[in-house]
LUMBATOR-214357 format. One record per residue (C-alpha): residue in one letter; y, x, z; residue number from 1. Coordinates in steps of 0.5 Angstrom, whole numbers. Last residue first. Layout:
<pts>
+---+-------+-------+-------+-----+
! r !    py !    px !    pz !   k !
+---+-------+-------+-------+-----+
! a !     Y !     X !     Z ! NUM !
...
+---+-------+-------+-------+-----+
</pts>
This chain:
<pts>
+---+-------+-------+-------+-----+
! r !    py !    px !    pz !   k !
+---+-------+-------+-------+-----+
! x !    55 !   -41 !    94 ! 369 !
! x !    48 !   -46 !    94 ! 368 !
! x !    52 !   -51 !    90 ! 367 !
! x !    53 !   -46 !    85 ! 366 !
! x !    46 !   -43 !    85 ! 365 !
! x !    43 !   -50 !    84 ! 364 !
! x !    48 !   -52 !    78 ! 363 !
! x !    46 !   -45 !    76 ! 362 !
! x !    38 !   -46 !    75 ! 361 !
! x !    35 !   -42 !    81 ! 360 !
! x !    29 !   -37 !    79 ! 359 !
! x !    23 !   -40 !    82 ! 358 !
! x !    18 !   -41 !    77 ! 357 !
! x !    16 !   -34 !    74 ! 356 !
! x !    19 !   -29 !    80 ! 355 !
! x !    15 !   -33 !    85 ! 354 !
! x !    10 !   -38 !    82 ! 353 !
! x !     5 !   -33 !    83 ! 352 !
! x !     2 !   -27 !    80 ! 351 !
! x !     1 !   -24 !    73 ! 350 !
! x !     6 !   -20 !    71 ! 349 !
! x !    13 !   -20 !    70 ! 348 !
! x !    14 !   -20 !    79 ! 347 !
! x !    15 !   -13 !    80 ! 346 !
! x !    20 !   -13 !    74 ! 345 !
! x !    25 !   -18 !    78 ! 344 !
! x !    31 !   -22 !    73 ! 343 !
! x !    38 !   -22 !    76 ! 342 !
! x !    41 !   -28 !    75 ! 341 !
! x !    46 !   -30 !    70 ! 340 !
! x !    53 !   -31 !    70 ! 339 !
! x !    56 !   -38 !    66 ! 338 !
! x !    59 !   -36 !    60 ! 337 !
! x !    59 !   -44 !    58 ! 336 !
! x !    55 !   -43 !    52 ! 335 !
! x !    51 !   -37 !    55 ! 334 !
! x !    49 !   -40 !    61 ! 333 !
! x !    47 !   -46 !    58 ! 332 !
! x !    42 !   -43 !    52 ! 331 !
! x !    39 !   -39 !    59 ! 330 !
! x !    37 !   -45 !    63 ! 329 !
! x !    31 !   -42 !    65 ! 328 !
! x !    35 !   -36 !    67 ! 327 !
! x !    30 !   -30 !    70 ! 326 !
! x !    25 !   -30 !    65 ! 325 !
! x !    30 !   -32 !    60 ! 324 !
! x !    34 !   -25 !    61 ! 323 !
! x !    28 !   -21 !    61 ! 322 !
! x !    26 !   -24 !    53 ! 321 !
! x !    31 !   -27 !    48 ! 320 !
! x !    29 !   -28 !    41 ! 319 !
! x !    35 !   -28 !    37 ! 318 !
! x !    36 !   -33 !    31 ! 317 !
! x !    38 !   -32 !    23 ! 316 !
! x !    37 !   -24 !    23 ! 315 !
! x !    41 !   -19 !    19 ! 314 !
! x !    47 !   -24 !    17 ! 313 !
! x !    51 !   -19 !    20 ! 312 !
! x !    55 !   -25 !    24 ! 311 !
! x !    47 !   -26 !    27 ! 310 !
! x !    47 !   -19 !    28 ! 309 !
! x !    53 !   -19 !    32 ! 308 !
! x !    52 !   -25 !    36 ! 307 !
! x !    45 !   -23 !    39 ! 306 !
! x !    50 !   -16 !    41 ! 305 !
! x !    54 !   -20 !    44 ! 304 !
! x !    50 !   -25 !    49 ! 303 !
! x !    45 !   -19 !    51 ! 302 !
! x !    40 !   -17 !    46 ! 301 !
! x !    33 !   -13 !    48 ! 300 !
! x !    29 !   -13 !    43 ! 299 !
! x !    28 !   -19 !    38 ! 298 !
! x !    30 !   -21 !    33 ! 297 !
! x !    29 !   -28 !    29 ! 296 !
! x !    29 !   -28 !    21 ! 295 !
! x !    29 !   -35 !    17 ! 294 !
! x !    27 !   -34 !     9 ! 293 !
! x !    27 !   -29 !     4 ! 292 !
! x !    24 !   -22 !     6 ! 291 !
! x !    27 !   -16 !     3 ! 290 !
! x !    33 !   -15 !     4 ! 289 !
! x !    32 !   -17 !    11 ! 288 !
! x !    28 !   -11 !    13 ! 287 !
! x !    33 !    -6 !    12 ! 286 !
! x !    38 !    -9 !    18 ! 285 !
! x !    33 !   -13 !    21 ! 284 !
! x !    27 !    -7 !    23 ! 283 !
! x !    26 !    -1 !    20 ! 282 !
! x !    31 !     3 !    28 ! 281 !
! x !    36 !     8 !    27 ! 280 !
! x !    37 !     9 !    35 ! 279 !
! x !    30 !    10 !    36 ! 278 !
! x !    30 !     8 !    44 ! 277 !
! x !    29 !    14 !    48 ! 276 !
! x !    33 !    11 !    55 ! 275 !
! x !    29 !     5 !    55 ! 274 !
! x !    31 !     0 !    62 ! 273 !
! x !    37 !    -1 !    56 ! 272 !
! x !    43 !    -3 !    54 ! 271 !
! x !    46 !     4 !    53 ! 270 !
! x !    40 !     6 !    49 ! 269 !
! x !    40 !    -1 !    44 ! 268 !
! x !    33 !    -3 !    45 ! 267 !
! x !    28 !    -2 !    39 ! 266 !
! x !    28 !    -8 !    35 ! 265 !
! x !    22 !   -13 !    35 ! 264 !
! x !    22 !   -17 !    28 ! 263 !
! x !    19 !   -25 !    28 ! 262 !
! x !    19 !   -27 !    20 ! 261 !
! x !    20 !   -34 !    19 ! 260 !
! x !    16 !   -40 !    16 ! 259 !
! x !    12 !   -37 !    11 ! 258 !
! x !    13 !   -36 !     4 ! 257 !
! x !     6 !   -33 !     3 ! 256 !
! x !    11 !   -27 !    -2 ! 255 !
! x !    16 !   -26 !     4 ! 254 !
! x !     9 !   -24 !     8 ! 253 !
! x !     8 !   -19 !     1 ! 252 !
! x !    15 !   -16 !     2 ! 251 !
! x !    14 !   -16 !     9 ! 250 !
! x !     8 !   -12 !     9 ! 249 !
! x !    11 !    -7 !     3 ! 248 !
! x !    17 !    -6 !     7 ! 247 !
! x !    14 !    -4 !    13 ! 246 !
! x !     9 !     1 !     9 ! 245 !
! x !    14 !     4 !     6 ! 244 !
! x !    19 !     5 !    12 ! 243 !
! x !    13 !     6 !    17 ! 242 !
! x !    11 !    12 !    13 ! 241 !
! x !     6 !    17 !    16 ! 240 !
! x !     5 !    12 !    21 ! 239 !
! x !     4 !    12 !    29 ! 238 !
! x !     2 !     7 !    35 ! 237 !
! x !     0 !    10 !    41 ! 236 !
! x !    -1 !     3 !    45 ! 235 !
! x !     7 !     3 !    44 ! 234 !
! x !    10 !     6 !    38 ! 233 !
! x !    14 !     1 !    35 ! 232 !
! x !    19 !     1 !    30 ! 231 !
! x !    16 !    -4 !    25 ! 230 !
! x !    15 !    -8 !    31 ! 229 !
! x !    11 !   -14 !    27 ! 228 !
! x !    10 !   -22 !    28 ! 227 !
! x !     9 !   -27 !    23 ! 226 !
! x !     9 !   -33 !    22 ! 225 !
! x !     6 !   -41 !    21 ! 224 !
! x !     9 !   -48 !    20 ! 223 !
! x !    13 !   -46 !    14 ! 222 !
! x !     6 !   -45 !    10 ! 221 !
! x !     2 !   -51 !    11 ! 220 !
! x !    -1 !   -51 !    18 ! 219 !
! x !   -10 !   -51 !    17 ! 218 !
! x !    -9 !   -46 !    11 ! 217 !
! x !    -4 !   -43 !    13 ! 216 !
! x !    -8 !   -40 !    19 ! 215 !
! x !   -13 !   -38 !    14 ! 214 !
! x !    -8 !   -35 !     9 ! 213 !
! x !    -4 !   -31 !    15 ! 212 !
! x !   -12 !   -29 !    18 ! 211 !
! x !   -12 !   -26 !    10 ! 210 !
! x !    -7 !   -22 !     9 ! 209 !
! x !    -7 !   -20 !    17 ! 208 !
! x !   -13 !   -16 !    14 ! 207 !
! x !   -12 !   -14 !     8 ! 206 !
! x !    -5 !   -11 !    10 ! 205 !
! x !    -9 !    -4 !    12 ! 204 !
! x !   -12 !    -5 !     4 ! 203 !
! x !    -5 !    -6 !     1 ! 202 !
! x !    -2 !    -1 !     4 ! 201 !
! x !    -7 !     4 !     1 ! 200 !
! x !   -12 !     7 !     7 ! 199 !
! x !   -16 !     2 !    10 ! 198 !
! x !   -19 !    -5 !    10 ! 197 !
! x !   -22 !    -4 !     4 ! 196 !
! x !   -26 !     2 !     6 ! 195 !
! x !   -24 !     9 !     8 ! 194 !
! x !   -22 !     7 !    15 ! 193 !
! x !   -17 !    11 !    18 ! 192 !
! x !   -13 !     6 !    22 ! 191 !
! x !    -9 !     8 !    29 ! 190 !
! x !    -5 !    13 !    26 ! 189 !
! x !    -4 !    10 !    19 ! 188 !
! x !    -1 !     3 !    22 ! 187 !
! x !    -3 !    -4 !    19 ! 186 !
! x !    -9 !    -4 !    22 ! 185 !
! x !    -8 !    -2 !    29 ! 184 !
! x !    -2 !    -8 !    28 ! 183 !
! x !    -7 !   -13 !    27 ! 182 !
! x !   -11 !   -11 !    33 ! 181 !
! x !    -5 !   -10 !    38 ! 180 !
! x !    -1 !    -3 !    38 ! 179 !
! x !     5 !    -9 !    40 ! 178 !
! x !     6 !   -12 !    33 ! 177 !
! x !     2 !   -17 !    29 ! 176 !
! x !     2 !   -22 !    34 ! 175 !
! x !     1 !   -28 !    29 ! 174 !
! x !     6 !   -34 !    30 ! 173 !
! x !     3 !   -42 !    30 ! 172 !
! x !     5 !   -48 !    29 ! 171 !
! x !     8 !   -54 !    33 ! 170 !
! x !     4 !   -55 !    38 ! 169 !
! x !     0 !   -61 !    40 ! 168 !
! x !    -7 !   -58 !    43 ! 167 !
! x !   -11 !   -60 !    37 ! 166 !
! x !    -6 !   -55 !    32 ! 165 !
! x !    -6 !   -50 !    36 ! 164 !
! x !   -14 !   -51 !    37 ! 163 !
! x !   -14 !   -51 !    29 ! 162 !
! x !   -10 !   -45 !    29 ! 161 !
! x !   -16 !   -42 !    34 ! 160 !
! x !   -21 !   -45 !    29 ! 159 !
! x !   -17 !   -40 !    24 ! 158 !
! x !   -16 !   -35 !    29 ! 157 !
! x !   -24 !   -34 !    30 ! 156 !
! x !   -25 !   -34 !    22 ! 155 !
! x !   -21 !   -29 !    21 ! 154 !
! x !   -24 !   -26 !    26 ! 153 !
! x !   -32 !   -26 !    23 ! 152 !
! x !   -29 !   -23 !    17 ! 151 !
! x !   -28 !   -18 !    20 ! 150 !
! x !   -34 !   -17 !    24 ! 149 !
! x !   -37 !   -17 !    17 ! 148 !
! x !   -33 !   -10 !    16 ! 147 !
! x !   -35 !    -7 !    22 ! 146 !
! x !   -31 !    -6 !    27 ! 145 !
! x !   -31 !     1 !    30 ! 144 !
! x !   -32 !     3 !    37 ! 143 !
! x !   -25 !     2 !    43 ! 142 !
! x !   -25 !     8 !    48 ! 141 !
! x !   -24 !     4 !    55 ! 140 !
! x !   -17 !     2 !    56 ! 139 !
! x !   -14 !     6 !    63 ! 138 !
! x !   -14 !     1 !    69 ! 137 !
! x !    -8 !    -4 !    72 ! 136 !
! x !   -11 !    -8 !    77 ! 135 !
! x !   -19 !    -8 !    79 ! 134 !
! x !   -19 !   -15 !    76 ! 133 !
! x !   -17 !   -13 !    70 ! 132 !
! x !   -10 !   -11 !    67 ! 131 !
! x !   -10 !    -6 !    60 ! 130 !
! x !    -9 !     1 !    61 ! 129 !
! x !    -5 !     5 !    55 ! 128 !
! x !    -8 !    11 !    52 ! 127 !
! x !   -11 !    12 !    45 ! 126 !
! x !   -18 !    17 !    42 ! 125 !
! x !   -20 !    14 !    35 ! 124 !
! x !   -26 !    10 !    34 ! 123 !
! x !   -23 !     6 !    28 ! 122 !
! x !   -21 !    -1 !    27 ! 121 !
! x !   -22 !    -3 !    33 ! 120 !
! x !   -25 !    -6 !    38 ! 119 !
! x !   -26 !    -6 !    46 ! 118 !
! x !   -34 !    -4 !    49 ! 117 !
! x !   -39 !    -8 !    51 ! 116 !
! x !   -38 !   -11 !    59 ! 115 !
! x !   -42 !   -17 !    57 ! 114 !
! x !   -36 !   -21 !    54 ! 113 !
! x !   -31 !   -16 !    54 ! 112 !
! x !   -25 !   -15 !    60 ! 111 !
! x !   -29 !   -11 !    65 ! 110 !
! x !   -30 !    -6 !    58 ! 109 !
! x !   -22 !    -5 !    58 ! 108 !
! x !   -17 !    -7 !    52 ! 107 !
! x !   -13 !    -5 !    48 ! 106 !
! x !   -17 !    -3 !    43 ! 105 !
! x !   -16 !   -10 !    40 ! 104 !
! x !   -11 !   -15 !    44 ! 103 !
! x !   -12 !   -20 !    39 ! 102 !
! x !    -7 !   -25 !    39 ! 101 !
! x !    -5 !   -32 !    37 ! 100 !
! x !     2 !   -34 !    39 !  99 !
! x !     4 !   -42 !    40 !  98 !
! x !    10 !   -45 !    37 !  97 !
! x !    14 !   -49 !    41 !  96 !
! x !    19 !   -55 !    39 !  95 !
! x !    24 !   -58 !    45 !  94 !
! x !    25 !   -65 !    46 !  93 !
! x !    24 !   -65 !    53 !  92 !
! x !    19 !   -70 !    52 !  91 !
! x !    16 !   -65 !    47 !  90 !
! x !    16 !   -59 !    52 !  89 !
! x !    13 !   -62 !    57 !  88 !
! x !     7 !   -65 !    52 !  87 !
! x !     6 !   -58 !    49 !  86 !
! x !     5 !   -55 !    56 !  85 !
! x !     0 !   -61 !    58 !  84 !
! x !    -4 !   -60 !    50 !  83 !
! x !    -5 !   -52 !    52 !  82 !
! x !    -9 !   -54 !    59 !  81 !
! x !   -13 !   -59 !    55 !  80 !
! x !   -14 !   -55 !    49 !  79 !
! x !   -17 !   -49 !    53 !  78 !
! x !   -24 !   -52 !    54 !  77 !
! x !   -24 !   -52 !    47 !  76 !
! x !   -25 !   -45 !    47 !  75 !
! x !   -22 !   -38 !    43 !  74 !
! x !   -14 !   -41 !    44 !  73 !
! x !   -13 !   -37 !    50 !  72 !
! x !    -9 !   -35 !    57 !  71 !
! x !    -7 !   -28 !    59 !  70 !
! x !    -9 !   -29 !    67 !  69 !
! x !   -13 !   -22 !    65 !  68 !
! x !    -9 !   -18 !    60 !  67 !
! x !   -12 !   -15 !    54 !  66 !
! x !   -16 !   -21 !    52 !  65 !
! x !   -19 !   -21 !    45 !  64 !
! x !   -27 !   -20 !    47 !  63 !
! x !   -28 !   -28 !    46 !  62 !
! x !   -23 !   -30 !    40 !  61 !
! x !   -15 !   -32 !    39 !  60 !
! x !   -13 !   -30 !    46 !  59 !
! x !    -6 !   -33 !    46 !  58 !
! x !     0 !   -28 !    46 !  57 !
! x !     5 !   -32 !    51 !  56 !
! x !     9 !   -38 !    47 !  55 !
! x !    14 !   -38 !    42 !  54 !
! x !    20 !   -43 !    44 !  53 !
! x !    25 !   -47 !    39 !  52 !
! x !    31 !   -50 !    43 !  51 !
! x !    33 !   -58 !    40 !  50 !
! x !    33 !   -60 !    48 !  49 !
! x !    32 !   -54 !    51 !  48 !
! x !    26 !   -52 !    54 !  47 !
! x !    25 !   -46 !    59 !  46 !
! x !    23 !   -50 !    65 !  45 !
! x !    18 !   -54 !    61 !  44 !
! x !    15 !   -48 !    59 !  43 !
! x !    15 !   -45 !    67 !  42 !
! x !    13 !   -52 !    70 !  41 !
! x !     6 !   -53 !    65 !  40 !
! x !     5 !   -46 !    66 !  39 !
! x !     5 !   -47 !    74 !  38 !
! x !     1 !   -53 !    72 !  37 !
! x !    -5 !   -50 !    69 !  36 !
! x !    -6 !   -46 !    62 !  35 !
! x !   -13 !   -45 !    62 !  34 !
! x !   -16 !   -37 !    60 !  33 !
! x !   -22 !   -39 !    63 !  32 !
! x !   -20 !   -38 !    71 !  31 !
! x !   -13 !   -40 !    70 !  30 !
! x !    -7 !   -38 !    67 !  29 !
! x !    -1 !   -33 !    70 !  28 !
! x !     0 !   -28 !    66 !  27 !
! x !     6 !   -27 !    65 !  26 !
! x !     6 !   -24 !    57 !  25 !
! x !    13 !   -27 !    54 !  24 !
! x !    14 !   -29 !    48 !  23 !
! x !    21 !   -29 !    46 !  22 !
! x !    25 !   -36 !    48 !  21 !
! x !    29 !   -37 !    43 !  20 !
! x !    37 !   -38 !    43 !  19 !
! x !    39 !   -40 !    36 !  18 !
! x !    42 !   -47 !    37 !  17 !
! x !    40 !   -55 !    36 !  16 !
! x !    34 !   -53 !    32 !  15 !
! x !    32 !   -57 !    25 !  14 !
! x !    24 !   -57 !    24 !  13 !
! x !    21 !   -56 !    18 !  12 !
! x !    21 !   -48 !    18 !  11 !
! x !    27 !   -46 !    23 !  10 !
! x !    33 !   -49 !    21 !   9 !
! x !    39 !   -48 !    24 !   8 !
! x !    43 !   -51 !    30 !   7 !
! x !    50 !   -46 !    32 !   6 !
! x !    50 !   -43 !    39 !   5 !
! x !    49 !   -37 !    37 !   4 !
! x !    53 !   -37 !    32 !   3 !
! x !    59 !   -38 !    37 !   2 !
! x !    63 !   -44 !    37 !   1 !
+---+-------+-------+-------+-----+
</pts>
């Protein structure tokens, strides 16, 4: 039997095999930030009996959103809608951990509470659009935060932890990668404060330092992560010295002995919509040296490529994302050799059930051939 279908352990929880559903942003929440039922039919879906899954990014405060129709743990009134897509997922004996995010300066001001600018760590000029209901428009320039602002957002992923917590999940990733808010603190080009949030590695890590020990203490330990792409550059990201300062910031997470790290490796060119990916990524191959526990990649696998970083011992679990949109029994497919189905770009983001709930399971693709 492959590696990739073989059971582990991810924190507390036996895994029947190291096929993980990714976070996927679809944006298909309703009014409020509410997962409804097409959310409750698409996690069911995806769920494997003993399959580990992440949740979508999951607004973790009020002006977190970068994406209209991403969903939120910033309001009780979410809890509902998160605690039925838990339920679905349990009863098909699966385990889920919901991500919290913060979208930072990757926002519009259509998407702020009273249309207030985004925030960030420092006023800095970026791209990037953010999703609104204007469609796809520019990110509106960010302001600093403050350092009390700060304080203020650990506490906001705290009791977005403890809504995690109260709809059902089973722990909790923080999404410190992706040009979002953790990740504009971490890197260099985004962050040029000269407080105790900037400059020394130790003082840019301050921040998820402090929202990981607020969320540990409301999940222990091994039910909380940590998310990073050591080399991702999306939302304008950049830094002097990611080698030295990623490493820096998993040794200190490996330090908290926290239940996984999640890493995005760049696609393999040749296997990828992205002809410039870094070829000589900071990513599993150095980063495990220096982190203790579980290791899940993501980043573009196929079935063979997940096999080989697992055989290297680089990474304990893959984390898969297009081809699960598109193959809901993924973990099925690769263990019987089953072809997949083709996944649709267009319908990623936002819409309806069309390209998010319909693609065929193969017993249903068979019967229909």
């Amino acid at each position: 039997m492959s590696k990739l279908l073989s059971p582990t352990q991810v924190g507390p929880f036996p895994i029947a095999h190291r096929v993980v559903l990714a976070p996927l942003t679809r944006m298909r929440a309703e009014a409020g930030a509410i997962p409804g039922d097409l959310m409750v039919e698409y996690y069911s879906q995806r769920t494997s009996r003993g399959g580990f899954m992440i949740s979508e990014a999951t607004i973790a405060a009020p002006d977190g959103s970068g994406y209209l129709g991403s969903p939120g743990l910033h309001d009780d009134r979410q809890v509902a809608g998160w605690k039925k897509v838990t339920d679905a997922v349990h009863a098909k004996g699966g385990v889920i951990f919901a991500q919290l995010y913060h979208a930072g300066r990757q926002s519009n001001a259509q998407l702020q509470p009273g249309g207030k600018a985004p925030i960030g760590p420092s006023e800095i000029a970026h791209g990037g659009v953010a999703y609104t209901e204007a469609g796809w428009v520019p990110n509106t320039p960010n302001r600093a935060l403050t350092v009390a602002e700060i304080h203020a957002l650990v506490e906001s992923f705290r009791s977005a932890a403890q809504r995690a917590q109260d709809a059902g999940f089973d722990g909790v990733e923080l999404h410190a990668a992706n040009g979002y808010l953790f990740d504009q603190f971490l890197q260099d080009g985004s962050n040029k404060r000269t407080d105790e949030y900037g400059g020394s590695f130790e003082n840019r890590f301050r921040f998820l330092r402090e929202v990981t020990a607020a969320v540990i203490s409301i999940w222990g330990t091994d039910r909380v992560a940590v998310r990073l792409a050591p080399s991702g550059t999306f939302g304008d990201m950049s830094d002097t010295n990611p080698q030295g300062l990623f490493t820096y910031v998993v040794q200190e997470l490996s330090k908290l002995h926290i239940g996984y790290l999640h890493l995005i490796e760049p696609r393999v060119i040749g296997n990828s919509d992205d002809e410039s990916a870094d070829p000589n990524p900071v990513a599993s191959e150095l980063l495990r040296k220096h982190f203790k526990g579980t290791i899940i990649s993501a980043g573009g696998f196929t079935a063979l490529s997940a096999e080989a970083i697992l055989q290297a011992s680089d990474a304990d679990l893959v984390a898969f994302g297009r081809h699960f949109v598109s193959n809901p029994d993924l973990p099925d497919r690769f263990r019987h050799g089953w072809p997949l189905n083709a996944y649709v770009r267009d319908s990623f983001f936002g819409g309806t059930e069309v390209g998010y709930t319909d693609y065929p399971f193969y017993r249903e693709t068979a019967k229909a051939a």
